[in-house]
C-alpha positions as CSV (number, residue, x, y, z in Angstrom):
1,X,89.4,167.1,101.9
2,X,92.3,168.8,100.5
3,X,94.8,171.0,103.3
4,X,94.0,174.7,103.9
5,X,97.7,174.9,103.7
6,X,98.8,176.3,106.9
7,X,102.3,177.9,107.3
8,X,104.7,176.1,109.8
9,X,104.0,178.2,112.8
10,X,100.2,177.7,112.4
11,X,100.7,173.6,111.8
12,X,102.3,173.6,115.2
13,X,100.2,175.8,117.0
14,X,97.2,173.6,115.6
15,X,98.5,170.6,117.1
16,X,99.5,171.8,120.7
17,X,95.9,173.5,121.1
18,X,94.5,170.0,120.1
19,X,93.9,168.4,123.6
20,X,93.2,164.9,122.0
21,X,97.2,164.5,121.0
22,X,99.8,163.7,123.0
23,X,103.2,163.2,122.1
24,X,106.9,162.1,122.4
25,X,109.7,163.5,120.0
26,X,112.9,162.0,119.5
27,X,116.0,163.1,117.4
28,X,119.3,161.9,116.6
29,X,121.4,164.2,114.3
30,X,121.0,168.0,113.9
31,X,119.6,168.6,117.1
32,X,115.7,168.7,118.2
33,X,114.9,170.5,115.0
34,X,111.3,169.6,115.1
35,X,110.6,169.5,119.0
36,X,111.7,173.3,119.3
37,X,109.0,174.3,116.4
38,X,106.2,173.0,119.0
39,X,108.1,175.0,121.8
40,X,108.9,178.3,119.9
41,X,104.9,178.7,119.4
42,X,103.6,178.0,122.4
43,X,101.2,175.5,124.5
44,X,103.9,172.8,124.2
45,X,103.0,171.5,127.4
46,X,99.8,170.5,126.2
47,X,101.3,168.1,123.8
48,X,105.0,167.1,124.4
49,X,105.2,164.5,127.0
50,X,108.6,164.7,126.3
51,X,111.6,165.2,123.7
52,X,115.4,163.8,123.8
53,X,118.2,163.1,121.7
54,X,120.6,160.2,122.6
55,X,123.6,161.9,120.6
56,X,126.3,159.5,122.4
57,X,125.9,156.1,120.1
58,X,127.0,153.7,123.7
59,X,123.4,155.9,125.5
60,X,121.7,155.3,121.8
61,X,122.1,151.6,122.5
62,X,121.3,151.3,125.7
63,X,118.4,153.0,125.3
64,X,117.0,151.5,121.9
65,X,119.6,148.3,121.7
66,X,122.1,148.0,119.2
67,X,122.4,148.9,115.4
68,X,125.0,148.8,112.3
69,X,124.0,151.9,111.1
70,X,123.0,155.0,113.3
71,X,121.2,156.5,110.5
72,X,119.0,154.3,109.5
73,X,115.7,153.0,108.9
74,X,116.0,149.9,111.4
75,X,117.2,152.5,113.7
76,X,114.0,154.9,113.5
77,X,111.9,151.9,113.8
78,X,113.5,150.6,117.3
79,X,113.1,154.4,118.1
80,X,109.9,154.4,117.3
81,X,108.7,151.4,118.7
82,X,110.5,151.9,122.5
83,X,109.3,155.3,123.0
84,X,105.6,154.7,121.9
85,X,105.9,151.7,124.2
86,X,106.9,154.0,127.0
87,X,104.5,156.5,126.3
88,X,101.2,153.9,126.3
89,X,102.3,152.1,128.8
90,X,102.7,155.1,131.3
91,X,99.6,157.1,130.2
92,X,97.4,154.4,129.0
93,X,95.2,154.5,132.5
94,X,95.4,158.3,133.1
95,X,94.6,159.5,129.7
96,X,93.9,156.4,127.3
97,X,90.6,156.4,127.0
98,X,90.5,160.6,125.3
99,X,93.7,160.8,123.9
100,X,95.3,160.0,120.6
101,X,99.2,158.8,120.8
102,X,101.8,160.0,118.8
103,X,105.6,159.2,118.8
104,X,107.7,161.6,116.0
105,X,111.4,160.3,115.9
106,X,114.3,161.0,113.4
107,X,117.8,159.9,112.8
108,X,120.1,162.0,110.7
109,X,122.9,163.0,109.6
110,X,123.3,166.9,108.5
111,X,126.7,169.2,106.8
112,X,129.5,170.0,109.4
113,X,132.9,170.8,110.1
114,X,133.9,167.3,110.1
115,X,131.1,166.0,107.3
116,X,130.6,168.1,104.3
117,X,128.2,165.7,102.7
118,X,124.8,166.2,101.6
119,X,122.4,165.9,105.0
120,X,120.3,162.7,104.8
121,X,118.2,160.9,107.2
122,X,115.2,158.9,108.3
123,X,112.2,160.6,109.6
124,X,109.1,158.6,111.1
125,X,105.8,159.2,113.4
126,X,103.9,156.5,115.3
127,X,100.3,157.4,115.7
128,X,96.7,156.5,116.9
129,X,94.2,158.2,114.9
130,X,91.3,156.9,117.6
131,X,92.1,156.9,121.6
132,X,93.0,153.1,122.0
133,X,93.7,152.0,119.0
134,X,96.7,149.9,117.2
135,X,99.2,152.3,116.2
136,X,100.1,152.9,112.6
137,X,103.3,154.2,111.0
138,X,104.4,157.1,108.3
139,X,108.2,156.9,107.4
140,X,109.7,158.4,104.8
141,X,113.5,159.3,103.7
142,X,114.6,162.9,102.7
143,X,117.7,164.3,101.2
144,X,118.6,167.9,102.6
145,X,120.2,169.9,99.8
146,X,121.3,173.3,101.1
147,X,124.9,173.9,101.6
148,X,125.3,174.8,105.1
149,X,124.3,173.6,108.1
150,X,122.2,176.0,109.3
151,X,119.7,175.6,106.7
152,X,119.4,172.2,106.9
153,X,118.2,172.4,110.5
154,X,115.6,174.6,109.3
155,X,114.5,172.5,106.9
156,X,114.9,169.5,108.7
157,X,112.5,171.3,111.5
158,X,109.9,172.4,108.9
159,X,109.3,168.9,107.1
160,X,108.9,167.0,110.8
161,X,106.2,169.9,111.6
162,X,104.7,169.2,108.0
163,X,104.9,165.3,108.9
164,X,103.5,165.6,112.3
165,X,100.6,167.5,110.9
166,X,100.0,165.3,107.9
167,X,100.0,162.5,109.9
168,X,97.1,163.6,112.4
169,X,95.2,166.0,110.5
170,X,95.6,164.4,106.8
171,X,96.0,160.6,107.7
172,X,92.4,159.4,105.9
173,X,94.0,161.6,102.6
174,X,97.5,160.1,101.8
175,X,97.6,162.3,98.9
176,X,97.1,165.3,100.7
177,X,99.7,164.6,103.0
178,X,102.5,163.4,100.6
179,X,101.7,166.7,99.0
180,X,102.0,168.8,102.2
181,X,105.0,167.2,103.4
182,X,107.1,170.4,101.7
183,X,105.1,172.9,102.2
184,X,107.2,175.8,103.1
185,X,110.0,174.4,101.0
186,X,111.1,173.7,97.6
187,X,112.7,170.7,95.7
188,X,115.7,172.5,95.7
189,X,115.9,172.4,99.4
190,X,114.5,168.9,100.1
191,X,114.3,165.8,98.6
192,X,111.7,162.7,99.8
193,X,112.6,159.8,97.6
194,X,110.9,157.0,99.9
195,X,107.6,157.0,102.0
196,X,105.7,153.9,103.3
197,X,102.2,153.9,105.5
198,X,101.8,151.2,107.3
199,X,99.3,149.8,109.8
200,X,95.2,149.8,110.4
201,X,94.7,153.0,109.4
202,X,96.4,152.6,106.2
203,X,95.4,149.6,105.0
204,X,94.2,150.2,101.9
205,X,96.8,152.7,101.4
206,X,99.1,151.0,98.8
207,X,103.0,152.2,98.9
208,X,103.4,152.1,95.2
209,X,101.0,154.7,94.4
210,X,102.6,156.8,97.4
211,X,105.7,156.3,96.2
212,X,104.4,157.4,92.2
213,X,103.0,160.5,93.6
214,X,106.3,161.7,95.1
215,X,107.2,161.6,91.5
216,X,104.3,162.9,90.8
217,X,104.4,165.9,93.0
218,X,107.6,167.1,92.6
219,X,109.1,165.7,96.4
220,X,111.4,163.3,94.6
221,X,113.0,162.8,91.0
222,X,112.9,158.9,91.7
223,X,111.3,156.1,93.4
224,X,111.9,152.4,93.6
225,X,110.0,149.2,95.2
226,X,110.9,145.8,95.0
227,X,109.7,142.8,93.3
228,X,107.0,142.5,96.6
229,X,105.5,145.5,96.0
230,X,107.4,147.1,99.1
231,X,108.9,150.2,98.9
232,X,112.7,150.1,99.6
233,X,115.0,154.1,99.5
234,X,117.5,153.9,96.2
235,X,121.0,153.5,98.7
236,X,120.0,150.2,100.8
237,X,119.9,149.3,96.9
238,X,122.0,150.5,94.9
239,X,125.1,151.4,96.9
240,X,128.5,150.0,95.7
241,X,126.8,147.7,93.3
242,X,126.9,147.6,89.3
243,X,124.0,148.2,87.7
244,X,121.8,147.2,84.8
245,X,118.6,149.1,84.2
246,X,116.2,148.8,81.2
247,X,113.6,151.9,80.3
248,X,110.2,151.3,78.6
249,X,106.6,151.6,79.1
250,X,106.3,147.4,80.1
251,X,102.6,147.8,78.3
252,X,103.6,145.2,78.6
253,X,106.8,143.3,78.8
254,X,107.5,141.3,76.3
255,X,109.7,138.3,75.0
256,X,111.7,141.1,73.2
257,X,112.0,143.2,76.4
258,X,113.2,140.3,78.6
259,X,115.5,138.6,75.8
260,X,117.4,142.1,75.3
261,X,117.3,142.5,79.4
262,X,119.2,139.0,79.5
263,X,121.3,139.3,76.8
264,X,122.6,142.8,78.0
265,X,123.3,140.9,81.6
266,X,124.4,138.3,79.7
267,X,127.1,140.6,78.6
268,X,127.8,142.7,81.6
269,X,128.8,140.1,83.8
270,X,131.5,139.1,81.5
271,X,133.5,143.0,82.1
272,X,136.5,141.3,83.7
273,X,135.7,144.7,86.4
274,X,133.2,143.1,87.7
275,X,134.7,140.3,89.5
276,X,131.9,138.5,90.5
277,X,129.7,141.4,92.2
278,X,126.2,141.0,92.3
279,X,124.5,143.0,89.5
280,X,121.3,145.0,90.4
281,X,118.7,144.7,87.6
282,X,116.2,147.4,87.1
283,X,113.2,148.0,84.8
284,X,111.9,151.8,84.8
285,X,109.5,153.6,84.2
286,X,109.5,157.5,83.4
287,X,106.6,160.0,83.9
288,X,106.5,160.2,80.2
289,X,105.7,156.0,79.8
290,X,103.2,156.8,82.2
291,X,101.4,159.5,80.8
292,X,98.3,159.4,78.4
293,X,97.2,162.9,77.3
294,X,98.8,164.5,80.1
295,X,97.0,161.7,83.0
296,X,98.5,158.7,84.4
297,X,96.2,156.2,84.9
298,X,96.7,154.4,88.6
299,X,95.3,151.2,87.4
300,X,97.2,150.9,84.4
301,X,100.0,152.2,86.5
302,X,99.6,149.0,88.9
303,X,98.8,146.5,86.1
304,X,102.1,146.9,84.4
305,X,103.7,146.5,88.2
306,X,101.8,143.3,89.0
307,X,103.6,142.1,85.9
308,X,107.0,143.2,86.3
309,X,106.3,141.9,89.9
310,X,105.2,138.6,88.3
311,X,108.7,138.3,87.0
312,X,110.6,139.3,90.3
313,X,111.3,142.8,88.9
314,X,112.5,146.1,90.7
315,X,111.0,148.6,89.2
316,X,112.4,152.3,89.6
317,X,109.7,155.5,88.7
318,X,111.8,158.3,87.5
319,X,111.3,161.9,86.3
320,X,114.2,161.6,84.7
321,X,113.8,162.1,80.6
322,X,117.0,162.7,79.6
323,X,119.7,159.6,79.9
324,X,122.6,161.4,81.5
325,X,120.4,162.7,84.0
326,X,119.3,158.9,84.9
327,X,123.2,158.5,84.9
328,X,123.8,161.1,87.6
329,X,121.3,159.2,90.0
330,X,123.3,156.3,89.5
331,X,126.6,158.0,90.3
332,X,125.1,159.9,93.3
333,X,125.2,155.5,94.6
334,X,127.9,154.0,92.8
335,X,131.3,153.9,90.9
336,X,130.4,150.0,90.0
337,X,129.9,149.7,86.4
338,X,126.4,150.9,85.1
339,X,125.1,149.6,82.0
340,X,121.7,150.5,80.0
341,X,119.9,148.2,77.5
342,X,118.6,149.9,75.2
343,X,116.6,148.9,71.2
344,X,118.7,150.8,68.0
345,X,115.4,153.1,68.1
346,X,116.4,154.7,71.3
347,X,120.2,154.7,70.6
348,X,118.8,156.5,67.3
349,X,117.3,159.0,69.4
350,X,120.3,159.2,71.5
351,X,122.2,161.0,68.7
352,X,119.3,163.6,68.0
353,X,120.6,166.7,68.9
354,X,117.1,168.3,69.4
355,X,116.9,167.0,72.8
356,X,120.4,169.0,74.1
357,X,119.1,172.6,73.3
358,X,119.1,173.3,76.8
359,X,122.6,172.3,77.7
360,X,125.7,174.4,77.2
361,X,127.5,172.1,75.8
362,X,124.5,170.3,73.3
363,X,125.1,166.9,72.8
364,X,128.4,166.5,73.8
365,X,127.9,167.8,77.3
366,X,125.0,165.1,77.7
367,X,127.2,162.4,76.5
368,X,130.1,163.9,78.9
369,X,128.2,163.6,81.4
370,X,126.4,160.1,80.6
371,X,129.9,158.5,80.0
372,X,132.1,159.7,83.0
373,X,131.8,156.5,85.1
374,X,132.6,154.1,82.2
375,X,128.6,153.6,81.6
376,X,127.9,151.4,78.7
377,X,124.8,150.9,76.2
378,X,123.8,147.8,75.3
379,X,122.1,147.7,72.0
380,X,119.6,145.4,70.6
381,X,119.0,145.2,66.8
382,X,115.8,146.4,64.9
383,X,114.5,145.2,62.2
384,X,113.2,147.4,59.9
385,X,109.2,146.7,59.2
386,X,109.4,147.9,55.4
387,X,112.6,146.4,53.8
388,X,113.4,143.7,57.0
389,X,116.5,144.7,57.0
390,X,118.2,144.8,60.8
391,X,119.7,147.6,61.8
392,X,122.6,147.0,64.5
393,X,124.8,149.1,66.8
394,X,127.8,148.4,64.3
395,X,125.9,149.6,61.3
396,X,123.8,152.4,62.3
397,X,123.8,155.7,60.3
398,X,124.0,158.9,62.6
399,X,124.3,162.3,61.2
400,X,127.2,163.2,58.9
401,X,128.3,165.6,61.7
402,X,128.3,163.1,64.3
403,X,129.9,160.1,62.3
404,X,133.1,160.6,64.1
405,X,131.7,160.8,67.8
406,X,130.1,157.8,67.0
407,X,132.7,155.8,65.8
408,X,135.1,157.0,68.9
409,X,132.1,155.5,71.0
410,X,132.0,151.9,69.3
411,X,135.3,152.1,69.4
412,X,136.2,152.6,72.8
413,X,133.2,150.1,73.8
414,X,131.1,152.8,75.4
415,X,128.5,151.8,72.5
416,X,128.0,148.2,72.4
417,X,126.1,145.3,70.2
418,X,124.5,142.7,71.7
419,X,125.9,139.7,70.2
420,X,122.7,137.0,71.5
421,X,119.5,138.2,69.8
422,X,116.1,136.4,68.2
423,X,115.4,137.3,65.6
424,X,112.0,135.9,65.8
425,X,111.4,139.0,68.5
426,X,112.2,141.7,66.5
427,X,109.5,142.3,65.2
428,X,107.0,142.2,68.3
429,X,106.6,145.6,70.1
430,X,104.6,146.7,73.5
431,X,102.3,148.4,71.6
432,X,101.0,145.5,69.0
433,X,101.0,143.2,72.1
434,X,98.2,145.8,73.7
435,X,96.3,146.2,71.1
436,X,95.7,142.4,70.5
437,X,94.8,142.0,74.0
438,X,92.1,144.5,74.3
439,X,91.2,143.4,71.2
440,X,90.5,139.7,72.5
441,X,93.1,138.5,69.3
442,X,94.8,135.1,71.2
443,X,98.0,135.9,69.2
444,X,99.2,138.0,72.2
445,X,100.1,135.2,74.2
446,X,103.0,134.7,72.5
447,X,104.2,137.9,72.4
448,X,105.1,137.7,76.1
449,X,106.8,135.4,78.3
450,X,104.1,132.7,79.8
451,X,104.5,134.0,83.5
452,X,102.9,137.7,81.9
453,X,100.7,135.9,80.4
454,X,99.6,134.1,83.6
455,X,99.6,136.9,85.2
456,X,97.7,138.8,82.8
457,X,94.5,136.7,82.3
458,X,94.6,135.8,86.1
459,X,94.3,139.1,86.9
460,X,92.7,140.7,83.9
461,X,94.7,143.3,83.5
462,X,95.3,146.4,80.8
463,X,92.4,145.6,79.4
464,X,91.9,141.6,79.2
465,X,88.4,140.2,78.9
466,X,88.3,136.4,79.2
């Protein structure tokens, strides 16, 4: 059942008429921002229990015991977990057996006098969606975008109301509720870039497709999830670290995708920049890989991350088409050296100036902005179906126009050849593999490495009939 789309004040009212909830909220960071919506419209008493804010870090761990990081999401966890303690343990005999339990608890960090940052935080709420019942979780991560402090209270207030609602009125639709979570807001204003359900009512909610449909939705530009399946927020990742990321469609990886991922670290890890730091490897997806005519397919969608999973992968699900735009996100995390492998196709397509109508600047504004940190492009040769010739980094053509902004890139190493390539995998592609697997043709197997195909047969997926 899909949400009526009630406005904040009518969420809140909803709840605190519903004599089968009964609640705690508790907020660190901006002040009780979601508490005061319940109390502004009226029959709080019905529903709060109580609300507090442990502002003072020495009360905060006293209270909920220590932490490294005050905003954080082992932080809203211990938050969550000692107050819905407290809260079933005190009420469980008076009003147990008719009541449904609820805990809402954030930790974050808004704009001020003294941090000018962009407002971030954790936001969580534990629940019982029967009277009795083993509690299950919500949390999700936001990013508050609007430049003073002011408005991101008020936004912080309206996405807790739009989580507390979800949460007991739209738990058995996970959809629904990722969807509703900005209602009343824009993308402009808020950004969810990590969500993960947890517990028996959620069971057979899985966090990949939750975190695809924030994509999806609009609520975040990126999502990422590790090699387990389990959702993990882009900074616990990324932050400080260099970076390596490879884009396709994985339809499915191939000897050719995983030789030019390990030739480009291969590479990376010799920048004498570097100094031994631990590179972050990503394989990622955009909307657009995802997408046929205009759908995206959820099984498909999970068959190509069972694979990558296969292969201890992190996969990160993007919106974002354009390269320097995939750059930015990086930079938003890290000044460590990014690097992108990439086939001569691609680089190709780089240097088409069709795809830079909508900046200012055209094609030098994109590459401006994809080349500030130092970012580098490694390239992996093609080889040309008709004549067999290869095509490399070093001898590509670009247009006549652009001949000189290509050499100043080779030149100054931005643009870069990978030396270690097969030739013997140049001429398999994603799409040739596919085909020969739904087409039961055994010569697929070795287009991949022998862990996908493992993987795939065991599983059956994208299409494999035994």
């Amino acid at each position: 059942m899909k949400s009526d789309r009630l406005d904040t004040h009518q969420k809140a009212l909803r709840v605190n008429l519903d004599p089968t909830k009964y609640g705690v909220f508790a907020e660190i960071g901006a002040g009780q921002e979601v508490a005061r919506w319940f109390f502004r419209v009226g029959g709080a008493a019905g529903t709060i229990a109580k609300t507090m804010s442990a502002y003072d870090m020495t009360i905060s761990d006293a209270i909920y015991g220590p932490s490294k990081r005050y905003v954080s999401r082992e932080r809203l966890q211990k938050m969550l977990e000692h107050e819905f303690g407290l809260l079933h343990e005190r009420l469980k005999e008076k009003r147990g057996s008719n009541t449904k339990f609820f805990v809402f608890a954030d930790t974050v960090t808004a704009r001020s006098f003294t941090r000018p940052d962009e407002g971030q935080g954790w936001m969580g709420i534990r629940l019982q969606t029967q009277p009795g019942e083993p509690p299950s979780d919500i949390i999700i991560h936001v990013r508050m975008l609007d430049k003073e402090n002011v408005q991101q209270q008020e936004t912080l207030g309206i996405i807790g109301v739009n989580l507390v609602y979800g949460a007991l009125y739209l738990h058995q639709d996970p959809e629904d509720l990722v969807a509703s979570l900005i209602d009343g807001l824009t993308p402009e204003r808020v950004e969810v870039d990590m969500i993960r359900f947890s517990g028996p009512a959620f069971e057979k909610v899985d966090n990949r497709l939750m975190s695809l449909q924030l994509v999806q939705k609009g609520l975040a530009l990126a999502a990422m999830f590790n090699a387990d399946g389990e959702v993990v927020q882009a900074a616990d990742v990324l932050y400080k670290k260099p970076i390596l990321v490879e884009r396709g469609s994985f339809r499915p990886v191939t000897k050719t995708t995983l030789h030019m991922l390990q030739s480009s670290l291969a590479q990376l890890v010799q920048e004498p920049q570097l100094q031994g730091d631990q590179v972050v490897v990503l394989l990622e997806m955009t909307l657009k890989n995802l997408t046929d005519g205009g759908i995206i397919d959820h099984k498909d969608f999970l068959d190509r991350v069972d694979i990558l999973s296969s292969i201890g992968k992190t996969v990160l699900i993007s919106n974002y088409l354009e390269y320097h735009r995939l750059a930015t996100y990086f930079f938003r995390y890290t000044k460590q050296l990014i690097g992108v492998a990439m086939g001569v196709p691609t680089l190709k397509e780089l240097f088409e100036e069709k795809y830079y109508t909508d900046l200012e600047g055209g094609i030098l504004e994109s590459f401006g902005r994809l080349f500030r940190n130092g970012l580098r492009l490694y390239v992996y040769p093609y080889q040309d179906p008709a004549s067999g010739s290869i095509l490399t980094a070093g001898n590509l053509r670009v247009a006549s126009h652009l001949r000189h902004l290509y050499a100043y890139l080779i030149e100054n190493q931005f643009i870069l050849g990978l030396r270690d390539y097969e030739e013997k995998y140049l001429s398999i592609f994603s799409r040739d593999t596919l085909a020969k697997i739904r087409a039961n043709d055994p010569a697929w197997e070795d287009m991949v490495p022998p862990q996908v195909a493992r993987t795939i047969k065991e599983r059956k997926l994208l299409g494999f009939q035994s």
